[in-house]
C-alpha positions in Angstrom: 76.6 102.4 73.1 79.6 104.0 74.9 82.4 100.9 75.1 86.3 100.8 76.4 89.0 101.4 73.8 90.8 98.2 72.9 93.7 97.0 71.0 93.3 94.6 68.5 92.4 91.8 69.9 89.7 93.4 72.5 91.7 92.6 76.0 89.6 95.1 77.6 89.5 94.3 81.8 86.1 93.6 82.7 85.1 91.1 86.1 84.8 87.6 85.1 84.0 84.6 87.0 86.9 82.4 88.4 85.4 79.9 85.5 85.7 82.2 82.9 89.5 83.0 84.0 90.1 79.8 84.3 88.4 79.1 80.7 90.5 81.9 79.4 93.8 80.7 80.7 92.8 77.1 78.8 92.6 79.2 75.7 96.3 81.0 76.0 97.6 77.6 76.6 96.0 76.5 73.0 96.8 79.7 71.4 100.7 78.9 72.8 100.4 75.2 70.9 100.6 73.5 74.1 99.8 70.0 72.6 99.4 66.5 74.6 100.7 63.4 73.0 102.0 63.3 69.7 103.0 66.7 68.0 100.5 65.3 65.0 97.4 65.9 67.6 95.7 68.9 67.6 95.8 71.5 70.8 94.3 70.6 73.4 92.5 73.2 76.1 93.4 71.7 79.3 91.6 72.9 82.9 93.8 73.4 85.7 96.4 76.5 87.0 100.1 76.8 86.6 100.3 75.3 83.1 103.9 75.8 81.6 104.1 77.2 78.5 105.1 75.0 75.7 109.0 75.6 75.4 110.2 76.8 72.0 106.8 78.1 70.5 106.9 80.8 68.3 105.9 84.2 69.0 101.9 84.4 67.6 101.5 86.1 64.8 98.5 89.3 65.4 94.9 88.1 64.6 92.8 89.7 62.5 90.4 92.1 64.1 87.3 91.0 64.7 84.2 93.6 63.9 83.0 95.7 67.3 79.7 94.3 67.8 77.7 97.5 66.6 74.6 99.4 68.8 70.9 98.3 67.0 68.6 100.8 65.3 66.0 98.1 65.3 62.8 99.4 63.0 60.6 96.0 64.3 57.7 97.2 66.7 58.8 95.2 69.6 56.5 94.9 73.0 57.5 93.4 76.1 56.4 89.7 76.9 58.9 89.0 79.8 56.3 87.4 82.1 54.1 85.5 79.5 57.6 84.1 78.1 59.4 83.2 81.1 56.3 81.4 82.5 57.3 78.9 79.9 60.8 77.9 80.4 61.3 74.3 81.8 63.9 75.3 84.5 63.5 78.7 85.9 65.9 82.0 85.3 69.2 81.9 87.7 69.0 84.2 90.7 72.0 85.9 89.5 70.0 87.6 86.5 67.1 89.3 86.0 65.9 89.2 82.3 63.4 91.8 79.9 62.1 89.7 77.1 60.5 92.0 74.3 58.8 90.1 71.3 57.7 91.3 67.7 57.4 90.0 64.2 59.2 90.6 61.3 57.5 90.0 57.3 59.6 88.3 55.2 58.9 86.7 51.4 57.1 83.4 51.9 59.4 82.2 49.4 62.3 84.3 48.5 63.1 83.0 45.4 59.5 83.5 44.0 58.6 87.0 46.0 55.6 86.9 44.1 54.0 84.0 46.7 52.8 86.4 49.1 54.7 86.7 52.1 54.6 84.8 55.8 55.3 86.4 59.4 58.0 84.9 61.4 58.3 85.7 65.7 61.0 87.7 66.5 62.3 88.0 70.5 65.1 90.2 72.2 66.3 88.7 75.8 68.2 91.0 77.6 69.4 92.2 81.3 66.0 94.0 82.4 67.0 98.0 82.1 69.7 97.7 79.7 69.8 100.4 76.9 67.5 99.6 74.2 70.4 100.1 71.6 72.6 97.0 73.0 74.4 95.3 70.3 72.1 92.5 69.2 73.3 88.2 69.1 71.2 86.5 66.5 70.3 82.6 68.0 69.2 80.6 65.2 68.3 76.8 66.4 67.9 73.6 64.8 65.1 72.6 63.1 64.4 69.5 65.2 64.4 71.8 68.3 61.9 74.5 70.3 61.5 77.6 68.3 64.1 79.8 68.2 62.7 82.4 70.2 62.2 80.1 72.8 66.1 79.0 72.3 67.4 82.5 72.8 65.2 82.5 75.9 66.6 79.4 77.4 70.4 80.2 76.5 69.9 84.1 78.1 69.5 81.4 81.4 72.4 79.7 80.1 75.0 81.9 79.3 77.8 83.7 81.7 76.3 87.2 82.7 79.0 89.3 81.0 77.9 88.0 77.6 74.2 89.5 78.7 76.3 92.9 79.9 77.6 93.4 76.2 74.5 91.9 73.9 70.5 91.5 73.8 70.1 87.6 72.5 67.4 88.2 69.4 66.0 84.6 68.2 63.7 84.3 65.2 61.8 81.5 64.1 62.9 79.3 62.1 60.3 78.5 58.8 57.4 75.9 60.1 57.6 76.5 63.7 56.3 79.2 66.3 53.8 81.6 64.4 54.9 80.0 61.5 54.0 76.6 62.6 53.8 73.8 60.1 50.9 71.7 61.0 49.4 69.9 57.5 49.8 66.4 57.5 46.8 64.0 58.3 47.2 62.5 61.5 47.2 59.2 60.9 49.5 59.5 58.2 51.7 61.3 60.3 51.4 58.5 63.1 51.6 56.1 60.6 55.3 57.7 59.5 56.4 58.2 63.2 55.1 54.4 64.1 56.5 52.7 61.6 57.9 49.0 62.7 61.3 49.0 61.7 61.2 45.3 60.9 58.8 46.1 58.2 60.4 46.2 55.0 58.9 43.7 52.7 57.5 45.4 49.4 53.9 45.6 50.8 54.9 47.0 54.0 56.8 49.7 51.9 53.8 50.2 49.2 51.4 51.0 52.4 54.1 53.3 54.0 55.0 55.0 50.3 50.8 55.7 50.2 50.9 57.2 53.9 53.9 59.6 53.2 52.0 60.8 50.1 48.9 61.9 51.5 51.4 64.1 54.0 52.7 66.0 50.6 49.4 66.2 48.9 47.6 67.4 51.9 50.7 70.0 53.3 50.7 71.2 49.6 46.9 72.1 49.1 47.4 73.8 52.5 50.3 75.9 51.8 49.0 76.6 48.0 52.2 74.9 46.3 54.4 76.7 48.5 55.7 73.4 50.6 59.1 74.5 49.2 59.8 77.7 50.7 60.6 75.4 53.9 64.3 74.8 53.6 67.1 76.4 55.3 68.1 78.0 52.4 65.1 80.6 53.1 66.3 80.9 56.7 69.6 81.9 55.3 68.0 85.0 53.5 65.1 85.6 56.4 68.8 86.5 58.6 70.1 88.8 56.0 66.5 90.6 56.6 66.5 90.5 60.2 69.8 91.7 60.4 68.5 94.9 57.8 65.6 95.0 60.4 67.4 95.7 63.8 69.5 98.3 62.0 73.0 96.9 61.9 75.6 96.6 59.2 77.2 93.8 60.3 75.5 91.2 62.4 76.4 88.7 65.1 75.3 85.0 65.8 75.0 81.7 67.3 73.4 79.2 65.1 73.0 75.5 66.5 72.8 72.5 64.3 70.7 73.3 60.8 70.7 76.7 62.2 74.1 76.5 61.7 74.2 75.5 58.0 71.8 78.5 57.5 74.1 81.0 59.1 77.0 79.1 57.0 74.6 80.0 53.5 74.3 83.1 54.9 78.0 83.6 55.4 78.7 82.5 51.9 76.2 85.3 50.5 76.4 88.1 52.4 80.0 87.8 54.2 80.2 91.9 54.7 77.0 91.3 57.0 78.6 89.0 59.7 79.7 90.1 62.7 81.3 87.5 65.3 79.8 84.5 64.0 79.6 80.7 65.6 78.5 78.1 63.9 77.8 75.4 66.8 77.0 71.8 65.1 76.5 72.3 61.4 76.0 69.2 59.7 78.1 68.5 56.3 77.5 70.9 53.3 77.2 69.0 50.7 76.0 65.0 51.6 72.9 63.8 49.8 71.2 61.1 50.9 71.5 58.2 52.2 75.0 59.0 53.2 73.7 62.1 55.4 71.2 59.7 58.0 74.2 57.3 57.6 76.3 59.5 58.9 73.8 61.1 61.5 72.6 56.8 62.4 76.0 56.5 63.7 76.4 59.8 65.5 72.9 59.1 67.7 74.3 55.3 67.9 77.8 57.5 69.5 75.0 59.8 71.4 73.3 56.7 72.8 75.9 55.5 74.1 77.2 58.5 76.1 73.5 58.1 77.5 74.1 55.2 78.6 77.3 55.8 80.6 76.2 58.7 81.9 73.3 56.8 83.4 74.9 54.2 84.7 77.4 56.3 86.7 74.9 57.2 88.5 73.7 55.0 91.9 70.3 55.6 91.1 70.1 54.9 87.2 66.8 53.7 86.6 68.0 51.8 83.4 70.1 48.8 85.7 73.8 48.5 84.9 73.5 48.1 81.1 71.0 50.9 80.0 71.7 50.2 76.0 70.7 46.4 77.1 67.6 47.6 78.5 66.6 50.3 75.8 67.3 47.5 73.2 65.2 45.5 75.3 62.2 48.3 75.3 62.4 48.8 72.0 62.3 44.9 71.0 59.1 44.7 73.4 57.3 47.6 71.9 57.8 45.9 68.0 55.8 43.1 69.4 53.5 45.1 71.6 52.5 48.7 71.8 51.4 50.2 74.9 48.2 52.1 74.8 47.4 54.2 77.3 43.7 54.7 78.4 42.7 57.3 76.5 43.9 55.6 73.2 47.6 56.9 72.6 49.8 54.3 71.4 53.9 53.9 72.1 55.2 52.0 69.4 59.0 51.6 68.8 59.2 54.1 66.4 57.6 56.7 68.9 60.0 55.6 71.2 62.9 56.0 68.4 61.4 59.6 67.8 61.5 60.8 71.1 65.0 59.2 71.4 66.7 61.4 69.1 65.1 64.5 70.5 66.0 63.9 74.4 69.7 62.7 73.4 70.5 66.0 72.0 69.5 67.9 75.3 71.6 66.1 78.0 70.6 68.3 80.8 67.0 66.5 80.3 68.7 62.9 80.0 67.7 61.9 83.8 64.1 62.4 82.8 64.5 60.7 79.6 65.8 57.6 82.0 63.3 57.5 84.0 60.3 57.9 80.7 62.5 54.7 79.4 62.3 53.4 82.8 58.5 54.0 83.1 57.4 52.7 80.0 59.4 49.2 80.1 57.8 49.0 83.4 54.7 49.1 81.4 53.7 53.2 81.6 53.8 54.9 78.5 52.8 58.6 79.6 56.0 60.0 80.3 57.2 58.5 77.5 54.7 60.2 75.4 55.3 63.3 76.7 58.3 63.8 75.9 57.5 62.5 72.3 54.3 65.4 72.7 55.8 68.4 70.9 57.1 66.7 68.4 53.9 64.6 67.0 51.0 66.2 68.7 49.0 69.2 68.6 50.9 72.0 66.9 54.1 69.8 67.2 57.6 70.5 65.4 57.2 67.1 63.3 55.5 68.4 60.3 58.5 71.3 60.1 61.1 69.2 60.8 60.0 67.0 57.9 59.6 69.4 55.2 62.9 70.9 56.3 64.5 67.8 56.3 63.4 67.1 53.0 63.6 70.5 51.1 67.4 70.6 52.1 67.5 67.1 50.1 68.0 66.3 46.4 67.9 62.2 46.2 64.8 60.3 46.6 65.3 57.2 47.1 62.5 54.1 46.0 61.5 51.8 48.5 63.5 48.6 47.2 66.6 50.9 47.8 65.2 51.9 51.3 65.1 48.3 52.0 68.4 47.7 51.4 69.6 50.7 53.6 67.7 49.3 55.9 69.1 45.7 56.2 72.3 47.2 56.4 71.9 49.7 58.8 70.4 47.1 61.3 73.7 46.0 62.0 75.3 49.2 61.3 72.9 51.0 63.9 71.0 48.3 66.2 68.7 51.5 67.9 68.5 54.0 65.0 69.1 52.2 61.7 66.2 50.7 60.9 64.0 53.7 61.4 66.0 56.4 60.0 66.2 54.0 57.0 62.4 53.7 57.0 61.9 57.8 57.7 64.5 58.3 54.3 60.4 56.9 52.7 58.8 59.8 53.6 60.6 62.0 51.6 60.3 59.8 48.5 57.3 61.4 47.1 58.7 64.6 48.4 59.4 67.6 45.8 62.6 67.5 44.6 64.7 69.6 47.2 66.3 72.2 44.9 69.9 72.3 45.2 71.6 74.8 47.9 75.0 75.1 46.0 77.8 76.3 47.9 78.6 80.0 46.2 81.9 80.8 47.3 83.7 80.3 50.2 82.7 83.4 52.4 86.5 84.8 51.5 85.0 88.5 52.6 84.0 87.5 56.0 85.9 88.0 59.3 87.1 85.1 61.4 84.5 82.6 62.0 84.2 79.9 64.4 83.0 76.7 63.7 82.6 73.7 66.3 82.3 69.9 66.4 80.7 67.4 69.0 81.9 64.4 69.4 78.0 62.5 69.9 75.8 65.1 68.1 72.6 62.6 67.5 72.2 65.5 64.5 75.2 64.9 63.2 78.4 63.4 62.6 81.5 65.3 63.8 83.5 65.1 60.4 80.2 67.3 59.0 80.9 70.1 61.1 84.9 70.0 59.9 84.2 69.7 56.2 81.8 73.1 57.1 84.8 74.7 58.1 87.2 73.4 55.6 84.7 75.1 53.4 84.5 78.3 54.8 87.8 80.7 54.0 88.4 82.4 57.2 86.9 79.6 59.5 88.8 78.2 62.6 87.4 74.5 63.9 87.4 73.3 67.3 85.6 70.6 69.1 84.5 68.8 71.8 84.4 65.1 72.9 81.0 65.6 74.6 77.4 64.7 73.6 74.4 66.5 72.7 72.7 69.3 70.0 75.7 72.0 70.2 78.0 72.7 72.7 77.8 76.1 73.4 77.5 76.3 76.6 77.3 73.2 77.9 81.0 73.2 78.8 83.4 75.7 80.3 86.1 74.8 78.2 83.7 75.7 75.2 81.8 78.6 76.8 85.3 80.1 77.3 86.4 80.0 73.9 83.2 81.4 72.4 82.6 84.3 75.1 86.5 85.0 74.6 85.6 85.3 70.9 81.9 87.2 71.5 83.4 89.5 74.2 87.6 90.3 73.5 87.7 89.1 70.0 90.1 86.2 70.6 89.7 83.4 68.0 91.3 79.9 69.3 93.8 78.0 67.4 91.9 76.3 64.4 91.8 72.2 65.9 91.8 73.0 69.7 90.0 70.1 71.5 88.0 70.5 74.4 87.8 67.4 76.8 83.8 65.5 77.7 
């Protein structure tokens, strides 16, 4: 695709949105060193017009050119699917857009260290500006594992995203390993209820024997139905499913956005193939070496920070169903449910752990946090349903739980016995008042787990360009000091982040959005520690 010469760091004039010049101007203010407070802090990006320029700052030195993002030759058999997936999109597409959504699959190993297990199909999507050349330079979006699909992310974010980032690239998602086509669904159901339920106060040995039994008729059953192959779910595979789909849509070097353990797998990816990336952002990836317990410690306290920016976010509000303390009243909810489920007529149960569950997954999408209030609201009124709603594509029919927990345990190597669980438990109670207890119980379900096998870190990416890695403050995924030691490990990574809340940042803020489109579009990588504000 035709594109305007630039120099080398892209400034190519294109129209932006007064938020993106203003987003941009934040950005030469960090690049300049402008700092607040003490000279030890890192630079901040500041909002606002007429900033001075920090006096005496030296001249910056000229960045390394980032790769052109590079017209696809895509060889998958895509189809178009706009209507059938828009229909299914929460909030609807802005006015200011109007989206082509083409979807295909692409065959990968179903384990790709044993390519002799056959071989799985994962769903592939391209999002784009409806008309625009079928060549446009594709954006991977890999998502989290505890998330929707990643098709259905890159559908959402093409909603999300400033319109010149959909005038330069198609958005491609694929889906991560147990989830859309691929969907993990094997566990019994009450033994998966039973693992989701599970009464955080409940850590005598019995209680632990029974739970230990329920979490090993999960692994024996998901492994008769996957023939052995419960292993090849790990983000390890993702990492070499990219390095195919990147082969697939005909580039040499390939661009991305990967969000929480999408993140990591982009990072593995990084690390084995660095003369395939393109402009690469690694939003939220969670530390690259922790084991357990010290990774749900770590991930306790940053839901315990997420909760918390909940809560005043709610109670800024006139109308916050939740009453002027809304960590009071959770703590209250939850407290209520240990003693008393509520069961709906048709049989479904909320127990505390449910409500724990559904928790961790509405926390990390803080656009949804008013209905989350009101679902807390409801059920300590006494209604459960919206409640278990939310909690529905997670445990029900076809829900992400099953994938999120072979993921979750695959990328592990410690398995820890129960009289060690119960210890981690006593002390996270304190620790974590909301979470603690229940993460410590969840760290059971993965005791009878195949060993994960261990995702060493094989070099330090020293090939690949400039890549940008970013922190949140209250990720309930993970702790902010994870997604700094990423980029300490990464050679040519710069780290930035942001003292707001939620499953990635990108683009939740415009001081965030404007440093990542500056990157995606011009080429213009931020000062490595520049802090955005909430």
């Amino acid at each position: 695709m035709a594109r305007p010469p630039r120099h080398a760091v892209g400034a190519a004039q294109r129209p932006r949105s007064s938020a993106r010049l203003v987003a941009l101007l934040c950005l030469v203010v960090a690049l300049a060193g402008c700092t607040v407070g003490p000279s030890e802090r890192p630079p901040v990006a500041v909002r606002g017009e007429n900033v001075p320029a920090a006096p005496g700052q030296p001249t910056p030195t000229a960045e390394p050119v980032l790769p052109e993002p590079e017209p696809q030759r895509a060889t998958i058999p895509f189809f178009e699917c706009t209507e059938d997936t828009l229909v299914t999109l929460v909030e609807p597409v802005p006015a200011d857009r109007q989206l082509q959504v083409d979807c295909g699959d692409l065959t990968v190993p179903a384990d790709p260290d044993q390519p002799s297990r056959g071989a799985v199909t994962l769903g592939v999507i391209r999002v784009g500006e409806a008309g625009a050349p079928a060549d446009r330079p594709p954006l991977l979006v890999l998502g989290d594992s505890t998330r929707e699909p990643s098709t259905r992310h890159a559908a959402i974010l093409a909603g999300q995203v400033d319109p010149a980032l959909l005038q330069h690239y198609t958005l491609v998602g694929i889906d991560r390993r147990g989830a859309g086509e691929d969907i993990l669904h094997c566990a019994p159901d009450d033994a998966r209820a039973a693992l989701v339920d599970a009464d955080a106060g409940a850590t005598g040995e019995a209680d632990l024997a029974l739970l230990l039994e329920r979490a090993r008729a999960v692994v024996q059953e998901c492994n008769l139905t996957l023939d052995g192959g419960l292993g090849s779910y790990r983000t390890a595979a993702s990492a070499a499913d990219v390095e195919l789909l990147r082969a697939a849509l005909g580039v040499e070097r390939l661009s991305a956005v990967g969000v929480g353990d999408g993140a990591a797998a982009l990072a593995m990816w990084a690390r084995s193939a660095p003369r395939s990336v393109g402009r690469l952002v690694l939003d939220g990836p969670p530390h690259p070496t922790q084991d357990e317990p010290d990774l749900t410690d770590t991930r306790a306290a940053a839901a315990e920070a997420a909760l918390g920016a909940f809560g005043v976010a709610c109670s800024a509000r006139p109308d916050c169903p939740l009453g002027p303390d809304p960590r009071a009243t959770v703590a209250s909810l939850l407290a209520q449910l240990e003693r008393r489920p509520l069961v709906t007529t048709d049989g479904s149960r909320l127990t505390a752990g449910a409500t724990v569950t559904a928790l961790l997954s509405g926390l990390g999408e803080p656009r949804r946090w008013p209905a989350l209030a009101a679902a807390l609201a409801a059920a300590n009124a006494g209604d459960p349903v919206p409640m278990l709603t939310i909690l529905a594509p997670l445990t029900g029919p076809r829900g992400l739980f099953d994938g999120m927990l072979a993921t979750s345990c695959n990328d592990t190597q410690r398995r820890l016995a129960p009289g060690e669980i119960a210890e981690v438990a006593q002390r996270w109670t304190g620790a974590y008042p909301t979470f603690g207890a229940t993460l410590a119980l969840r760290l059971l379900a993965c005791a009878p787990w195949p060993t994960g096998r261990e995702a060493r870190l094989t070099g330090q990416a020293e090939a690949a360009p400039p890549i940008l890695v970013i922190g949140t403050a209250a990720d309930p995924r993970g702790a902010l000091d994870g997604s700094r030691r990423t980029a300490d490990s990464l050679a040519t990574a710069r780290f930035i982040s942001w003292q707001g809340a939620g499953t990635g940042a990108y683009p939740r803020t415009s001081c965030i959005s404007g440093v990542v489109d500056a990157m995606l579009l011009d080429g213009v990588m931020p000062d490595s520690g520049t802090l955005c504000p909430p």
